[in-house]
C-alpha positions in Angstrom: 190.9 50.4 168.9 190.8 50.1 165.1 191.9 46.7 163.8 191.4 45.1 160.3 191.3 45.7 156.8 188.2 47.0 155.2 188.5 47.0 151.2 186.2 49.3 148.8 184.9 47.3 146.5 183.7 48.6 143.6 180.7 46.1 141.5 180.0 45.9 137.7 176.4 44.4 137.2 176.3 42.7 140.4 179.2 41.4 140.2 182.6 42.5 142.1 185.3 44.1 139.8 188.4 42.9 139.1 190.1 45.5 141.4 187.7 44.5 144.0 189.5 40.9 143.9 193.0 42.3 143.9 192.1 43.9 147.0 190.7 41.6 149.0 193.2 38.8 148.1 196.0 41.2 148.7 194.4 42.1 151.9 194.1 38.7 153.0 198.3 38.4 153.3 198.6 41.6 155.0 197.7 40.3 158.8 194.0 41.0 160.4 190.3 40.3 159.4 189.7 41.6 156.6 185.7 42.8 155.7 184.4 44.4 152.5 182.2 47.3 151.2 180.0 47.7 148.9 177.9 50.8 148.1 175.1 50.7 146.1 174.9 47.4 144.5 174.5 43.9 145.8 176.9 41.5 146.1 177.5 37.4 146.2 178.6 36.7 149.7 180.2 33.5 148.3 182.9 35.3 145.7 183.9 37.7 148.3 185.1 34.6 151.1 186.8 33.0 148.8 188.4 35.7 148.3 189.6 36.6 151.7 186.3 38.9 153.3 184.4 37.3 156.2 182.2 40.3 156.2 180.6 42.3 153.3 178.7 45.4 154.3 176.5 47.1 151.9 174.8 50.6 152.0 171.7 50.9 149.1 169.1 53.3 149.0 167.3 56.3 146.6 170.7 58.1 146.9 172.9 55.6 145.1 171.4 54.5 142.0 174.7 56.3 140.6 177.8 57.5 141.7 177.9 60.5 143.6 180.9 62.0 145.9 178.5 63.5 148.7 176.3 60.4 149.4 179.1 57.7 149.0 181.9 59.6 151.1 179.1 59.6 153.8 178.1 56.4 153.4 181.8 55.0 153.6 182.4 56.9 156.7 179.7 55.5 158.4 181.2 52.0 157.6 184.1 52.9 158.9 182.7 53.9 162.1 181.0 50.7 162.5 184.1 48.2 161.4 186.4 50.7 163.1 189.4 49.4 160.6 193.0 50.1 160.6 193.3 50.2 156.9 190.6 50.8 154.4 192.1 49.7 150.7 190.3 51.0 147.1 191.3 51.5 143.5 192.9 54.2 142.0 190.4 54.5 139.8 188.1 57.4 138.6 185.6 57.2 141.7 188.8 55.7 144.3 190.5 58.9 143.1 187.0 61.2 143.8 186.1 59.4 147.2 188.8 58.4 149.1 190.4 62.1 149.4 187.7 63.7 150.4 186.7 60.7 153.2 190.3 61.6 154.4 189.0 64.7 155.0 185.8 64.3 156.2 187.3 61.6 159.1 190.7 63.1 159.5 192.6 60.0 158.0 195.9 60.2 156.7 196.2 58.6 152.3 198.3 57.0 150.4 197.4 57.6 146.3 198.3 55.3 143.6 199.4 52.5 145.4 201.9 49.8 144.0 202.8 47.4 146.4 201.7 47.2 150.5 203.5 45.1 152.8 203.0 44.2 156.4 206.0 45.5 158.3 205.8 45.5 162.4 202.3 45.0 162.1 201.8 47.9 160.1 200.7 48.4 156.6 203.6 49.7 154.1 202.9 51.3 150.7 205.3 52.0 147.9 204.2 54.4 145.1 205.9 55.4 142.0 206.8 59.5 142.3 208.4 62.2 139.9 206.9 60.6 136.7 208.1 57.3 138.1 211.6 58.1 138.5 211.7 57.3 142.4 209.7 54.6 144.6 208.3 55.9 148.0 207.7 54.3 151.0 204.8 55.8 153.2 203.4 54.7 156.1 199.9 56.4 157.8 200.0 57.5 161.3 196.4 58.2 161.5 193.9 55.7 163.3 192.9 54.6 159.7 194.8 54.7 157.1 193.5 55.2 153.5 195.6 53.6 150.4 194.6 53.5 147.0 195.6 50.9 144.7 196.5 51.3 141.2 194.8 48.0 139.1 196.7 45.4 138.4 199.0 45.8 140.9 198.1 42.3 143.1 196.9 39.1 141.7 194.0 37.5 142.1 194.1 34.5 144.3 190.9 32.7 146.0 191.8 31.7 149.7 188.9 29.4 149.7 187.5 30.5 152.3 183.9 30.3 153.1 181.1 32.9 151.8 181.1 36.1 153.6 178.3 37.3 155.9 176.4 40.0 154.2 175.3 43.1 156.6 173.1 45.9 155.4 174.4 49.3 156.9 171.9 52.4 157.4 174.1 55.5 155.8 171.1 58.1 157.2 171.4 59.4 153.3 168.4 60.3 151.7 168.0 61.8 147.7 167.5 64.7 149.3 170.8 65.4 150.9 172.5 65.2 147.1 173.7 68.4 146.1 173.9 66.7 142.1 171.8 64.5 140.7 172.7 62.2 137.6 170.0 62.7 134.5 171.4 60.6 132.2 174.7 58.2 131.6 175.5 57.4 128.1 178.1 54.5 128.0 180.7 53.9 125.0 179.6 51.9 122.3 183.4 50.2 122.7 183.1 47.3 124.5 186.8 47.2 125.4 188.3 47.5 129.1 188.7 50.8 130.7 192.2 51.9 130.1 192.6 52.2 133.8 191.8 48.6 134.5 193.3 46.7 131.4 195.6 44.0 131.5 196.5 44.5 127.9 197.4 48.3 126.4 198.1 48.8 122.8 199.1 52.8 122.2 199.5 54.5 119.0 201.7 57.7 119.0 201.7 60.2 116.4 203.8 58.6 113.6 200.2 56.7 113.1 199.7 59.8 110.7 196.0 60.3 110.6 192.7 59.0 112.0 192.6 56.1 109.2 196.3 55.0 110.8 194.8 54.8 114.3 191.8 52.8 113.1 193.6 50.9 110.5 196.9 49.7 113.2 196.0 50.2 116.6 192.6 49.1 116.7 192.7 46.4 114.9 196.5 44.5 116.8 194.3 45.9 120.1 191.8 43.7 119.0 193.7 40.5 118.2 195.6 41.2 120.9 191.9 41.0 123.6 193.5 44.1 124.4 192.7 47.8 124.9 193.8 50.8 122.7 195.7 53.5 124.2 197.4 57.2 122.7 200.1 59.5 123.7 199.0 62.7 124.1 200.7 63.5 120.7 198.0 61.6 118.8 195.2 62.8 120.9 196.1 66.4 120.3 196.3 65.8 116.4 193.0 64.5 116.2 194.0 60.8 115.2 192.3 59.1 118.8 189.8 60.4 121.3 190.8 61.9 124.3 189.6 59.0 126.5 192.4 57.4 125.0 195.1 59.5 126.0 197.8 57.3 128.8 200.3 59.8 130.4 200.7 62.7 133.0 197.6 64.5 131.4 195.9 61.6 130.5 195.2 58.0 132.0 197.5 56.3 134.1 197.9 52.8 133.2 199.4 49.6 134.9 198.8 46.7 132.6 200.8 43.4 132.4 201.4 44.3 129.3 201.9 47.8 127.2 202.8 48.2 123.2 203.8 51.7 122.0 203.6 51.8 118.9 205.5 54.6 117.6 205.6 56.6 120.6 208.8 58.2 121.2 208.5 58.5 125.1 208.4 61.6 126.2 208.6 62.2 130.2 204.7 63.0 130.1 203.8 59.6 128.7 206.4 57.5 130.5 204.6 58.8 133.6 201.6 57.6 132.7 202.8 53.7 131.9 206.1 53.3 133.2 205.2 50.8 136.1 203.7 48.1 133.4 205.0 44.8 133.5 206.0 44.8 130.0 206.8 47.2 127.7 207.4 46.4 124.0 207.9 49.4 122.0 208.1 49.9 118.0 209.8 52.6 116.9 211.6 53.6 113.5 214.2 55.8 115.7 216.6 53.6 117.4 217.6 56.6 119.8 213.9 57.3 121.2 213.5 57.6 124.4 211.3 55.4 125.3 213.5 52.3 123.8 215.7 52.9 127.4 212.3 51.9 129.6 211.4 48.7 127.4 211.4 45.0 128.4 211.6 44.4 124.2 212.2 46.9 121.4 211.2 46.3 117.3 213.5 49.3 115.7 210.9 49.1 112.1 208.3 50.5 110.6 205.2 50.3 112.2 203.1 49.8 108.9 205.1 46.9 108.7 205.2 45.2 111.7 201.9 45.9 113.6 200.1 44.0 110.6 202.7 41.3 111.0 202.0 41.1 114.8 198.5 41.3 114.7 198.1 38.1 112.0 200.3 36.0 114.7 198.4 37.2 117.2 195.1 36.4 115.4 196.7 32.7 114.9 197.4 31.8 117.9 194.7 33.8 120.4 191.9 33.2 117.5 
């Protein structure tokens, strides 16, 4: 009978992500033993206790030097078969997005996508998710045997439980380099060493009243910056050239849940509110006191943003240094 929580913990240099904690801590309230994965890296037994796992169970090997849907959705399923868990939690990030729909398939398991809040409600797990651009919150419950959620970041905390370090068990996938139908030949990283957009806790997005590429650079960049924070575009922007498209936050774009989001003339369109609407705080600058996006703020600056984002970015630079 499956039983448990098993979270899909995703590693950066060794070391568990940030997602990977707000799993397993919010895990750790939901009722059951909870036990982690981790494919393809190592991973300190210690940091995942405290953090609510009593077991970590890792699958390495030739076939997962690098990300790769076929060998990881095997690999995962062969986990599962072994913990037998009631729930298996990831993030709704680019690979939780890639893997986890095609393990539903590949096991029969019912999922849950983009995940904002789980609850424990008659002993089973309850998700609520953000729908329609955000305009409705749906509750969803899995029938299945195991049931698959995936968690948008930042939706949990990250609080240690203390417990003590986690048994580490090395799980045989059967996967070999030559089951892959892809192989990776080369992966060029970003010489930005900012957060993913997907994973910050701090957004700054320019829309297209920034004016040009020099506007971008010479505003948003630079209050991201003082602001430890990451920058961001509406799809506006990103289509006139003024920021990348790995930039872009809305329906076609990224979507973000950060503690904390500046638009910074964006007028908030329907397409970009869907991709930021559940942050915690939204402060938006706008010269238009009737835009849009003015009605889904926690704090609206109705000024230039020449003006202000200068102004903000020297406070900022005073007090966070």
């Amino acid at each position: 009978m499956s039983s448990g929580i098993l979270v899909f913990c995703e590693t950066d240099g060794g070391k568990l992500k940030k997602t990977a904690l707000e799993l397993l801590s919010k895990a750790a309230t939901l009722g059951g033993e909870v036990s982690a994965v981790v494919i393809g890296g190592s991973v300190d037994g210690a940091e995942a206790g405290r953090h609510g796992a009593a077991t970590v169970y890792t699958v390495n090997g030739d076939a997962f030097g690098a990300y790769s849907t076929d060998a990881w959705v095997k690999a995962l399923a062969a986990v599962i078969a072994k913990v037998s868990p009631a729930v298996v939690l990831g993030a709704a990030s680019p690979i939780g997005k890639d893997l986890f729909p095609r393990l539903g398939a590949r096991i029969g398991a019912g999922a849950v996508t983009e995940v904002t809040d789980l609850s424990n409600v008659g002993g089973q797990v309850v998700a609520r998710r953000p729908v329609y651009a955000g305009k409705v919150i749906a509750t969803a419950k899995v029938k299945s045997a195991v049931g698959l959620f995936t968690v948008r970041p930042n939706s949990f905390a990250v609080n240690p439980t203390g417990g003590g370090a986690a048994s580490v068990v090395a799980v045989d996938a059967g996967v070999s380099a030559a089951d892959l139908k892809t192989q990776v030949v080369e992966v060029r990283k970003s010489a930005q060493a900012t957060v993913d957009l997907t994973e910050a806790d701090r957004i700054v997005s320019g829309g297209r009243s920034v004016k040009s590429v020099e506007g971008y650079d010479s505003v948003i960049r630079p209050l991201a910056a003082a602001l430890r924070a990451t920058p961001g575009a509406s799809r506006a922007a990103v289509d006139a050239g003024y920021a990348p498209h790995s930039h872009q936050v809305g329906q076609t774009g990224k979507v973000v849940n950060p503690t904390l989001y500046i638009a910074v003339g964006i007028s908030g369109a329907i397409q970009h509110l869907a991709g930021m609407r559940t942050s915690k705080v939204i402060v938006s600058i706008n010269k238009d006191p009737e835009a849009p996006i003015f009605q889904h703020s926690s704090y609206g600056i109705v000024d230039d943003l020449f003006t202000i984002c200068p102004a903000l970015q020297r406070e900022f630079e005073a007090v966070i240094g």
